[in-house]
Backbone as CSV, one residue per row, in Angstrom:
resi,resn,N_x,N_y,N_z,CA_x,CA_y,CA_z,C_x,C_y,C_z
1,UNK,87.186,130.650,108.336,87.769,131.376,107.229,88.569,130.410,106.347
2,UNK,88.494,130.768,104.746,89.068,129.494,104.610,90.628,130.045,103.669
3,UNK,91.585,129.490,103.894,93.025,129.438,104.071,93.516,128.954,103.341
4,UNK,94.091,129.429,101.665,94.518,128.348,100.392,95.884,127.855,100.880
5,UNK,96.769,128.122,101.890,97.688,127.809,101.886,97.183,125.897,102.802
6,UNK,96.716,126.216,104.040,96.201,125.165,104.997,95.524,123.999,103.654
7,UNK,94.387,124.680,102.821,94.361,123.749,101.828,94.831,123.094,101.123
8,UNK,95.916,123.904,100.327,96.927,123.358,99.734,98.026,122.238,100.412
9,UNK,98.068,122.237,101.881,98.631,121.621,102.920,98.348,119.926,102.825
10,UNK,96.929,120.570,102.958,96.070,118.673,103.068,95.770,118.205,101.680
11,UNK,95.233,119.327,100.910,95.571,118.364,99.635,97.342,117.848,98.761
12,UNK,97.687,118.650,99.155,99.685,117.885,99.407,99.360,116.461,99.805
13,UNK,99.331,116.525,101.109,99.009,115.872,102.302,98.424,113.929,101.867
14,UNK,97.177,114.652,101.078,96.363,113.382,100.668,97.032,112.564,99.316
15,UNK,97.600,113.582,98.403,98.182,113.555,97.485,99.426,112.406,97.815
16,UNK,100.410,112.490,98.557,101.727,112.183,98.991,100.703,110.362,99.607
17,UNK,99.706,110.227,99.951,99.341,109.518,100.883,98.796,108.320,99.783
18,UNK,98.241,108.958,99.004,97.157,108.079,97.890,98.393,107.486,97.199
19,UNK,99.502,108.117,97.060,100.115,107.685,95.226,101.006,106.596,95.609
20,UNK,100.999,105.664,97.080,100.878,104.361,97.423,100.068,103.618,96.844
21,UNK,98.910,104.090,96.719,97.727,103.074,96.807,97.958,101.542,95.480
22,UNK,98.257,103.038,94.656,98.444,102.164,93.039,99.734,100.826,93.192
23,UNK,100.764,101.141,94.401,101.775,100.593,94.514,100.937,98.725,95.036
24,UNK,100.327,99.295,95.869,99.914,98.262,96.980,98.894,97.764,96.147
25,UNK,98.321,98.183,95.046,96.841,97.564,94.425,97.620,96.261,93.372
26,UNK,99.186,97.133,92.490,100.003,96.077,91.687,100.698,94.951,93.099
27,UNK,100.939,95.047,93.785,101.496,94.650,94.544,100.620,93.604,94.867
28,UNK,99.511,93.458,95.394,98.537,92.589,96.228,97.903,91.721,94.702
29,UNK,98.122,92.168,93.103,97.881,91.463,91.769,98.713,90.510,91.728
30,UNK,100.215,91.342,91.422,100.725,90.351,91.009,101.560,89.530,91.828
31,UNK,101.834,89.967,93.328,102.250,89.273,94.223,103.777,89.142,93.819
32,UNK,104.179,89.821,93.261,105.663,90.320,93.240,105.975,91.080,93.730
33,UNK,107.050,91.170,94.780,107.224,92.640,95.098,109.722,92.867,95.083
34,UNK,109.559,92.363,94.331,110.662,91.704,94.100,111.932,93.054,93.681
35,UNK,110.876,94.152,92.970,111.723,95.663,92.561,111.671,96.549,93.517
36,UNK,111.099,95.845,94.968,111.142,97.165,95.760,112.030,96.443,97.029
37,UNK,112.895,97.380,97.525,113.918,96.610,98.330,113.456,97.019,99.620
38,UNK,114.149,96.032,100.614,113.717,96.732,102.368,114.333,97.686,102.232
39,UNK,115.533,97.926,102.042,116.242,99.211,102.583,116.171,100.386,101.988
40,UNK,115.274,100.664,100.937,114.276,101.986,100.181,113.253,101.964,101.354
41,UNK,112.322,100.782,101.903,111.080,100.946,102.689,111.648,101.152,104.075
42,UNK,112.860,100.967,104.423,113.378,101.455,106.639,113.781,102.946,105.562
43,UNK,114.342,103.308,105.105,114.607,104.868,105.121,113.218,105.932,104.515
44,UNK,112.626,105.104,103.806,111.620,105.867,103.708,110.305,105.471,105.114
45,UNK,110.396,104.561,105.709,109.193,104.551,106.722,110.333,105.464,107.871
46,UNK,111.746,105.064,108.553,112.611,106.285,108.637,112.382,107.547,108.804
47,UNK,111.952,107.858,107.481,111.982,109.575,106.722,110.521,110.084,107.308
48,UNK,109.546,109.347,107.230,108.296,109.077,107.650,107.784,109.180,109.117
49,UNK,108.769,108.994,109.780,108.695,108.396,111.860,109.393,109.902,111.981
50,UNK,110.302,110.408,111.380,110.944,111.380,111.661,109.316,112.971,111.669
51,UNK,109.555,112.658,109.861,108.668,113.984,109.700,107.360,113.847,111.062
52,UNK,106.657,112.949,111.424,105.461,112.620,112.041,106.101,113.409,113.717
53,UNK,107.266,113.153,113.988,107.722,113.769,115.068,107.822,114.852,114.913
54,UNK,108.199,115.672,114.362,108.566,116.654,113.692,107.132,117.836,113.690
55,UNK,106.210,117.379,113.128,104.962,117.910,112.618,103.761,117.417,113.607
56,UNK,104.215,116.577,114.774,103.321,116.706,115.425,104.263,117.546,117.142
57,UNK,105.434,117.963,116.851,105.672,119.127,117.414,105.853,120.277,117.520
58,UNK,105.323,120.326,116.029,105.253,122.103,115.527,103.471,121.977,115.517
59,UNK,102.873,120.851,115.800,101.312,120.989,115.327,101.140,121.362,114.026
60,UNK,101.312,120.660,113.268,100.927,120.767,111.877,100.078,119.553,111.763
61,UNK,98.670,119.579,111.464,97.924,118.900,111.337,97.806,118.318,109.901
62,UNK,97.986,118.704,108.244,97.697,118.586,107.273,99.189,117.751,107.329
63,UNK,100.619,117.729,107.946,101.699,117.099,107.731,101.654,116.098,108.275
64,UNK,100.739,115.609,109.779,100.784,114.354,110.698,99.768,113.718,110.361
65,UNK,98.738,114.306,109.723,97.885,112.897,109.566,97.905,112.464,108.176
66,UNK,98.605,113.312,107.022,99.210,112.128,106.331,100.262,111.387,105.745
67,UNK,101.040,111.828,107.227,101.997,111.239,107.659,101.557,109.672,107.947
68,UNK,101.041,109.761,108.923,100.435,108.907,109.382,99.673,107.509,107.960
69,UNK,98.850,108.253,106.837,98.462,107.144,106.387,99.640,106.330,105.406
70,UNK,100.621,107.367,105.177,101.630,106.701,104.694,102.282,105.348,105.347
71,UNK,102.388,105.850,106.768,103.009,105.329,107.237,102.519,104.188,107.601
72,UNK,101.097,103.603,107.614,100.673,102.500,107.324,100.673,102.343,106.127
73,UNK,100.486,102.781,105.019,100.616,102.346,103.932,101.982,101.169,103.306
74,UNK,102.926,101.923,103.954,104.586,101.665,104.156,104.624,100.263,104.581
75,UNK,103.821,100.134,105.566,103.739,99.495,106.628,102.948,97.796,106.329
76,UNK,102.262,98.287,105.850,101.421,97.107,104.589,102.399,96.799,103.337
77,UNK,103.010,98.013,103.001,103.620,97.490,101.655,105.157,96.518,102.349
78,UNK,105.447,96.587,103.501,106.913,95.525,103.985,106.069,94.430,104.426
79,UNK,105.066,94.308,104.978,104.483,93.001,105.281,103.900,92.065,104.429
80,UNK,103.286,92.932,103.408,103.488,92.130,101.657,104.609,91.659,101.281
81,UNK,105.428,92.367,100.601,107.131,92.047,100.820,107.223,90.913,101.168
82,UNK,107.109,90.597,102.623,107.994,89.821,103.445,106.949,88.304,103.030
83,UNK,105.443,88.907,103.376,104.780,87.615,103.249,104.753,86.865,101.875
84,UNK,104.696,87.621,100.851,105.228,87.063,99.693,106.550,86.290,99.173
85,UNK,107.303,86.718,99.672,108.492,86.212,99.651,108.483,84.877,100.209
86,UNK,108.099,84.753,101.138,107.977,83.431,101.904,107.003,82.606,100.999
87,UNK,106.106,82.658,100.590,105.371,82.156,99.611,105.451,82.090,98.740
88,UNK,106.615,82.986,98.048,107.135,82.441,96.169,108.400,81.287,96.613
89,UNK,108.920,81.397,97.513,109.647,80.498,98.517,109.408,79.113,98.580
90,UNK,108.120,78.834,99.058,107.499,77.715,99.267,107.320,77.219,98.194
91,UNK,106.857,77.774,96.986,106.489,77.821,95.320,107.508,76.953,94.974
92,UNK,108.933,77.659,94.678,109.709,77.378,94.365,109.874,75.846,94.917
93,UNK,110.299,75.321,95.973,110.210,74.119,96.827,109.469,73.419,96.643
94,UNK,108.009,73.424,96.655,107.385,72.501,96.407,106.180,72.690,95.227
95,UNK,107.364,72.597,94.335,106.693,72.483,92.462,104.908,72.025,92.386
């Protein structure tokens, strides 16, 4: 049977998950990531570890799995961050 609310759930769901993507596509261009701070990405990956607990103990399926791609998403976007940094780093140093 099909359920506009459950729909509306996962397309939320996918919605909240994708509108990273554009972050991580400028991000991996221009290899700056210089306007986004760690401590916006621990409270929002944080906010993220929480809801995923949360929604995978009420069983909400449309809230944990894209929970979940965020949360790699998140997860890619601090390891960019970090690896970049070290490499505009090196830049800097050796002209």
């Amino acid at each position: 049977m099909f359920d506009i609310y459950e729909t509306c759930g996962y397309l939320a769901g996918l919605l909240f998950s994708i509108s990273l993507i554009p972050q991580l596509y400028k991000s991996c261009k221009s290899k700056n990531l210089d306007d986004i701070s760690y401590g916006w990405q621990a409270i929002y990956i944080g906010a993220i570890i929480l809801g995923l607990i949360y929604s995978i103990h009420k069983d909400l399926p449309p809230v944990y799995l894209s929970s979940s791609m965020e949360l790699i998403f998140m997860i890619i976007l601090v390891l960019l961050k970090y690896y970049y940094r070290n490499e505009n780093v090196l830049d800097i140093e050796n002209p």
